[in-house]
C-alpha positions in Angstrom: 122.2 57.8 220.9 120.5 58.3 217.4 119.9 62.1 218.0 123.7 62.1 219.1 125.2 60.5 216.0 123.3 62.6 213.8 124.3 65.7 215.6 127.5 64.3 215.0 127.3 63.4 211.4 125.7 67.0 211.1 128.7 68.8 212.5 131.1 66.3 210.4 129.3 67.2 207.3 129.6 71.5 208.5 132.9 71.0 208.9 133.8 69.5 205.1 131.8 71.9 203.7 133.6 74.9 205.9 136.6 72.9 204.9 135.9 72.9 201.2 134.7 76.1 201.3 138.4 77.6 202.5 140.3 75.1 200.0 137.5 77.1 197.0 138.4 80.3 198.7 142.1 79.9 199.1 141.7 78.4 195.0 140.2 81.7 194.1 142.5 83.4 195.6 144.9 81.5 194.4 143.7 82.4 190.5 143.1 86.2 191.4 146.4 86.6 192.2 147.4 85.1 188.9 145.6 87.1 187.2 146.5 90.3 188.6 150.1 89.4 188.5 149.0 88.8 184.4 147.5 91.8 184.1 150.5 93.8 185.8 152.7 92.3 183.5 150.6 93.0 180.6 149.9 96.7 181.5 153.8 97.0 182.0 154.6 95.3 178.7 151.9 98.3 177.2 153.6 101.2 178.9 157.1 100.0 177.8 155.9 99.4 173.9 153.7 103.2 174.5 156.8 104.6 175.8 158.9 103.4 173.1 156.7 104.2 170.0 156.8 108.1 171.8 160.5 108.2 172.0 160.5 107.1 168.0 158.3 109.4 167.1 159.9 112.5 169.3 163.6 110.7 167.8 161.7 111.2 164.1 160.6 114.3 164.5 164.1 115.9 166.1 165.3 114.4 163.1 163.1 115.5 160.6 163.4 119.2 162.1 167.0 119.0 162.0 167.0 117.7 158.4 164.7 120.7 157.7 167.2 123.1 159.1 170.0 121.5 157.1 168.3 121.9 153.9 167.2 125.5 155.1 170.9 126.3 155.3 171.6 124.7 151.9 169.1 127.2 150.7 170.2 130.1 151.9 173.9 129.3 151.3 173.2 128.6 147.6 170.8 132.0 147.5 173.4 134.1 149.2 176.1 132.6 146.3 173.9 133.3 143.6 173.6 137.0 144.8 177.2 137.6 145.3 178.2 136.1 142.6 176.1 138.8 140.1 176.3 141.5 142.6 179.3 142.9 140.3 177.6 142.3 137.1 174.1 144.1 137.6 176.4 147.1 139.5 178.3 147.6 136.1 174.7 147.5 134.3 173.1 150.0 136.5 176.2 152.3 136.2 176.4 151.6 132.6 172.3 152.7 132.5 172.7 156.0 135.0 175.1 157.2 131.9 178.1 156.4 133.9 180.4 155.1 130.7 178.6 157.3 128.0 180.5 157.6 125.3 180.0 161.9 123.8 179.8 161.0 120.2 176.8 158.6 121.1 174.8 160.4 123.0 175.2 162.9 120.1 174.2 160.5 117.7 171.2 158.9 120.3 170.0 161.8 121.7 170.0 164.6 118.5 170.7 162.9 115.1 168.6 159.8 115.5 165.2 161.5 116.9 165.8 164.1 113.7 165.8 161.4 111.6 162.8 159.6 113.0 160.6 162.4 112.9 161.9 163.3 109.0 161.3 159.2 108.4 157.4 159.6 110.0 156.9 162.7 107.8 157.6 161.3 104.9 155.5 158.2 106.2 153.0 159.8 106.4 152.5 162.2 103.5 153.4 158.7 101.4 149.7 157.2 103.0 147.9 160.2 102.6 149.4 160.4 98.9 148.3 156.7 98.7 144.3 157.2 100.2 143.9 160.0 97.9 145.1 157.6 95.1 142.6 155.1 96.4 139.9 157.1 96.8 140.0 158.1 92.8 140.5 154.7 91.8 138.2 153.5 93.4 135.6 156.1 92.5 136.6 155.6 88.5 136.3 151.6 89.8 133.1 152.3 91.1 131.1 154.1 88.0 132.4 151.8 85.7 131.1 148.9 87.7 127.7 150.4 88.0 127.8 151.0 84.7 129.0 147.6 83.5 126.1 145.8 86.3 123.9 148.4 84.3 124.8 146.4 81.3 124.8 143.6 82.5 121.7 143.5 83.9 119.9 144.6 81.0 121.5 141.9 78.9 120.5 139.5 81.6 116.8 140.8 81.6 117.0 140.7 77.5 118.6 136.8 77.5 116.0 136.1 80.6 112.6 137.5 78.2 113.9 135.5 75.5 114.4 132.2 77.7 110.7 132.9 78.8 109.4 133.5 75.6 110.8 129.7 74.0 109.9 128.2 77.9 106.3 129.4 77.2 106.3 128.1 73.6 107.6 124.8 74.2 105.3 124.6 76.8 102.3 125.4 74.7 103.7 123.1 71.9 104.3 120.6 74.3 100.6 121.1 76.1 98.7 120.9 72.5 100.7 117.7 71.7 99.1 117.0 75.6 95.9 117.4 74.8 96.4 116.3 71.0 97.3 112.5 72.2 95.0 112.8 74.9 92.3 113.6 72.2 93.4 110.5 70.2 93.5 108.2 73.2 90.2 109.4 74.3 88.7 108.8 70.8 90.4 105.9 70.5 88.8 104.0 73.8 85.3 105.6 73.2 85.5 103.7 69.4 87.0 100.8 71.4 83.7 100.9 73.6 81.6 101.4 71.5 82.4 98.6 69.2 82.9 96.4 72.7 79.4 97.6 73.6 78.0 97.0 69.6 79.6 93.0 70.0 78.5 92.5 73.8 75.8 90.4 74.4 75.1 90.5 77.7 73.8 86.8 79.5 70.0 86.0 80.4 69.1 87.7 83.5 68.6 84.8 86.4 65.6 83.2 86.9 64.4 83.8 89.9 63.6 81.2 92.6 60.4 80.1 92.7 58.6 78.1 95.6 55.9 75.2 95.5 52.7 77.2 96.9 51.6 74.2 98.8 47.9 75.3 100.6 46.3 78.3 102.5 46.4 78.0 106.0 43.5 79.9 108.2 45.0 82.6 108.6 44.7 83.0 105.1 48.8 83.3 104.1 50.2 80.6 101.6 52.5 77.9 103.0 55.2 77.3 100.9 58.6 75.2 100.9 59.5 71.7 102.5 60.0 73.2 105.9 56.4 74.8 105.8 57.0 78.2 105.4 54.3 81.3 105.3 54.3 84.5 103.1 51.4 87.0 103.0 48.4 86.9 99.9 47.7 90.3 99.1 43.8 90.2 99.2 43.2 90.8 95.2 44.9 87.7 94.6 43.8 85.5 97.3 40.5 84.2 95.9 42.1 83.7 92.4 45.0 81.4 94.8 42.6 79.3 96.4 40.7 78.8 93.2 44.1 77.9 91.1 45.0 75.2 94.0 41.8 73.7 93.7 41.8 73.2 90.3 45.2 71.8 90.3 44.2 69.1 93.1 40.9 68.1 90.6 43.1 67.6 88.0 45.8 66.0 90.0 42.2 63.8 91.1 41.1 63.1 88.0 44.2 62.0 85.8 43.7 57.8 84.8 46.3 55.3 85.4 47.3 55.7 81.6 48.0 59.2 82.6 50.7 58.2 84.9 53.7 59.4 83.3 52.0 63.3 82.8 53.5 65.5 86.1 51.5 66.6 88.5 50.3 69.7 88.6 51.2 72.6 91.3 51.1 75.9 91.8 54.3 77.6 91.2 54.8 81.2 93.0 57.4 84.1 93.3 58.1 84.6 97.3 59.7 88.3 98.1 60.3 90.1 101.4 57.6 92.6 102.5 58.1 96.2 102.3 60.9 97.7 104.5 59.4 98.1 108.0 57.4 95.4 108.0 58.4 91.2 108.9 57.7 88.6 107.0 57.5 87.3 103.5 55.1 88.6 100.4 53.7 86.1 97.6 54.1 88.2 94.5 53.0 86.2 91.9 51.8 82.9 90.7 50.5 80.3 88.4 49.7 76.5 87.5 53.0 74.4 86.8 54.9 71.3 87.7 57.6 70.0 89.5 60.1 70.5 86.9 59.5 74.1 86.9 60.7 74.4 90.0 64.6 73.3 89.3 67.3 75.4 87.8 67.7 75.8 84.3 70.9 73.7 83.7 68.9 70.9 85.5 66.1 71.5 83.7 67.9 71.7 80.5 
């Protein structure tokens, strides 16, 4: 029974499916047919508008070719009128040219009295400019010499007035260079006697003194320590014996001053420190000798 109600059920469900399957078909079908019937129309609607734009344009062009013929016959009407209507007037003028309507007593005059005359005119023309070019040519000649004789002059003048220009240009000059040199000359003896009494009334300042250094001991290598922050500078040997000898001294006097003695300086040894001879480092004791303290400061704080 089961097996027979789903067979059953099976077929039921085959045939909706085979029965929505024909209403789709017959739906599509349905719609196709629309839209051919659409498309017909639309193609029809195309044709008609094609066919109508090509019967304007062949209507346009008839009468475009029809308007060209009318103004074509315009044309030639007017053309043809013009002709005609001159025809008569350049027939006269042709006759009248081909000697048709001479008159005797002009061609007389045209063809035998007027060329006579022409040719007696040119004549005379002519021997009138040759009279003239010979005229010309002499004046111009006479024109000539004279003008090469005035330039002559003129240049000789001009050479004269030019000598004499050069000859006052070249004397001013030399007046004016020897007043030159005569100022010059002044001002140069002038600030030579202004130099010279400048130099005769300048007394020129004490030279510097030069700093000196408080030559404190000998260390072993045998250079002299100088200065606060323990400096060295080399003894040359001559002098280094004399050195230790004037420290010593100092320090036994220093040694053997009394408490009365209190207010006396102490005695050091004063020296001159320079640098060494180029090439060589370092710092050279040049001289020296017993002092004090005071010697030491500047001048003005000496003073």
């Amino acid at each position: 029974v089961g097996k027979t109600l789903e067979q059953s059920m099976m077929e039921v469900l085959e045939e909706e499916e085979l029965e929505s399957l024909r209403r789709h078909q017959e739906d599509f079908e349905m719609r196709r047919n629309t839209e051919l019937l659409e498309a017909q129309r639309m193609e029809a609607a195309e044709k008609r508008r094609s066919d109508e734009m090509e019967r304007r344009m062949q209507q346009q062009a008839g009468q475009k070719e029809q308007d060209l013929a009318v103004m074509r016959k315009v044309v030639s009407r007017s053309i043809a009128s013009a002709h005609v209507s001159s025809l008569k007037d350049r027939a006269l003028a042709h006759l009248l040219d081909a000697g048709c309507f001479a008159d005797s007593v002009q061609l007389a005059a045209e063809n035998k009295f007027m060329p006579e005359l022409l040719k007696a005119i040119e004549a005379e023309v002519a021997q009138a400019v040759q009279d003239r070019l010979i005229l010309s040519d002499i004046l111009q000649g006479t024109i000539s010499t004279r003008l090469a004789t005035h330039d002559s002059r003129l240049e000789t003048e001009r050479r004269r007035l030019a000598a004499i220009d050069q000859a006052e240009r070249e004397a001013r000059e030399e007046k004016e260079q020897e007043r030159k040199r005569a100022e010059s000359e002044a001002v140069r003896i002038k600030a030579e006697q202004d130099a010279l009494v400048e130099w005769e009334q300048y007394v020129p300042p004490p030279p510097p003194k030069e700093p000196e250094f408080h030559i404190k001991d000998i260390n072993e290598e045998n250079k002299a320590v100088y200065g606060d922050e323990g400096l060295v500078a080399t003894v040359p040997e001559d002098k280094l014996e004399e050195l230790k000898a004037m420290l010593a001294a100092a320090q036994l006097a220093n040694e053997a001053r009394g408490e009365e003695e209190e207010s006396v300086p102490d005695q050091i040894v004063c020296g001159k420190i320079a640098p060494l001879p180029e090439g060589e480092e370092g710092m050279l004791l040049e001289s020296f000798y017993v002092g004090t303290p005071a010697d030491l400061l500047p001048e003005e704080e000496a003073a």
